[in-house]
C-alpha positions as CSV (number, residue, x, y, z in Angstrom):
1,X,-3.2,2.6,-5.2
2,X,-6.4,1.4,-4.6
3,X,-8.2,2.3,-0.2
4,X,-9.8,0.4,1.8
5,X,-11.7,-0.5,5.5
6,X,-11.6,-3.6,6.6
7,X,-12.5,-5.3,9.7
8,X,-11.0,-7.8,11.9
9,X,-12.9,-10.2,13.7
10,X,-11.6,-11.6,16.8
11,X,-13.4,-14.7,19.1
12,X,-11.9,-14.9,22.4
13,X,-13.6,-18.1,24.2
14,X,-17.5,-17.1,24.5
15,X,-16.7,-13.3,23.2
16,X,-16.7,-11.8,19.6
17,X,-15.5,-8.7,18.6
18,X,-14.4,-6.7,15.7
19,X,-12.0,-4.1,14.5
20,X,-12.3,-1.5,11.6
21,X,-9.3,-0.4,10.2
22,X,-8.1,1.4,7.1
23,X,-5.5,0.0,4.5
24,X,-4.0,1.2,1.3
25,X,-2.3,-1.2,-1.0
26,X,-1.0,-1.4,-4.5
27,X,-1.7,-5.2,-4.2
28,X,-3.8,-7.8,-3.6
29,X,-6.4,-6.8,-0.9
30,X,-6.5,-10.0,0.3
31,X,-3.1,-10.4,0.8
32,X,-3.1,-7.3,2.7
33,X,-5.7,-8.2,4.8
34,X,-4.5,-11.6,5.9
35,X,-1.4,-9.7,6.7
36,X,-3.0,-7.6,9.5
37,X,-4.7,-10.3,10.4
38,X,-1.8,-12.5,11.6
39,X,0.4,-9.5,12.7
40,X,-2.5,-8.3,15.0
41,X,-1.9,-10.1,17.8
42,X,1.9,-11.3,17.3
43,X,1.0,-14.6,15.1
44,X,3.3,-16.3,13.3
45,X,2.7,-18.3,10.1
46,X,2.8,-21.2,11.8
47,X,-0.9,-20.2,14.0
48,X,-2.7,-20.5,11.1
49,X,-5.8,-22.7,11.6
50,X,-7.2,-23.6,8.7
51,X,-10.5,-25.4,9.5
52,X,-11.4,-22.4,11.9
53,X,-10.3,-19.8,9.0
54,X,-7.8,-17.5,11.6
55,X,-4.9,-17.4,13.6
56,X,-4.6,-18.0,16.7
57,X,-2.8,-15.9,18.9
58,X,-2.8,-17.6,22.6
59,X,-6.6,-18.1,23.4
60,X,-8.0,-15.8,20.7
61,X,-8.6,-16.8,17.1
62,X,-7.9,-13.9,14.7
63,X,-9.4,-13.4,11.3
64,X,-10.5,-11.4,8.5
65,X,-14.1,-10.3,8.3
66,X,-14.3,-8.2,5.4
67,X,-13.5,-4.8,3.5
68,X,-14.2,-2.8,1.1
69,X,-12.6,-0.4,-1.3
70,X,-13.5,3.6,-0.7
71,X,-13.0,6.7,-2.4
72,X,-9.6,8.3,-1.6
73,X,-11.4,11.4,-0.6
74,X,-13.1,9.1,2.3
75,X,-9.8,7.4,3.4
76,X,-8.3,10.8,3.9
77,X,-11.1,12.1,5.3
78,X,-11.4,9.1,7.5
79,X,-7.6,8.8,8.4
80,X,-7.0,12.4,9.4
81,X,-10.2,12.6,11.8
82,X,-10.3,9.3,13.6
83,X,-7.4,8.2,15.6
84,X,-8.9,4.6,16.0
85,X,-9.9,3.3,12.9
């Protein structure tokens, strides 16, 4: 099992914003990632936009920013402490 934070990005007309999060996967990390991505605002498959590099979720284009792998010590750490993350 490999730990990570990611972050979500999320552009919303003239606003951008972004998300951490923490994930835990035996897979691919990318996989994983692209995953929350769609399922964070109710996408389907079928929002994907590939020339923009999201999904789209009515108005707001959802997509992966980046993440990085962590020390299991700092995921627990992390996931214990912080109730949004």
């Amino acid at each position: 099992m490999k730990y990570y934070i990611g972050r979500i990005g999320e552009r919303n007309g003239d606003f951008e914003y972004d998300t951490h999060y923490l994930f835990s996967t035996k897979g691919s990390a990318d996989k994983h990632a692209m995953k929350v991505a769609k399922d964070w605002r109710g996408s389907t498959s079928g929002d994907w936009d590939k020339d923009a590099g999201g999904y789209w979720a009515d108005c707001s284009l959802v997509y992966v920013l980046d993440y990085q792998e962590i020390p299991k010590e700092d995921f627990d750490v992390m996931k214990k402490y912080l109730a949004v993350l």
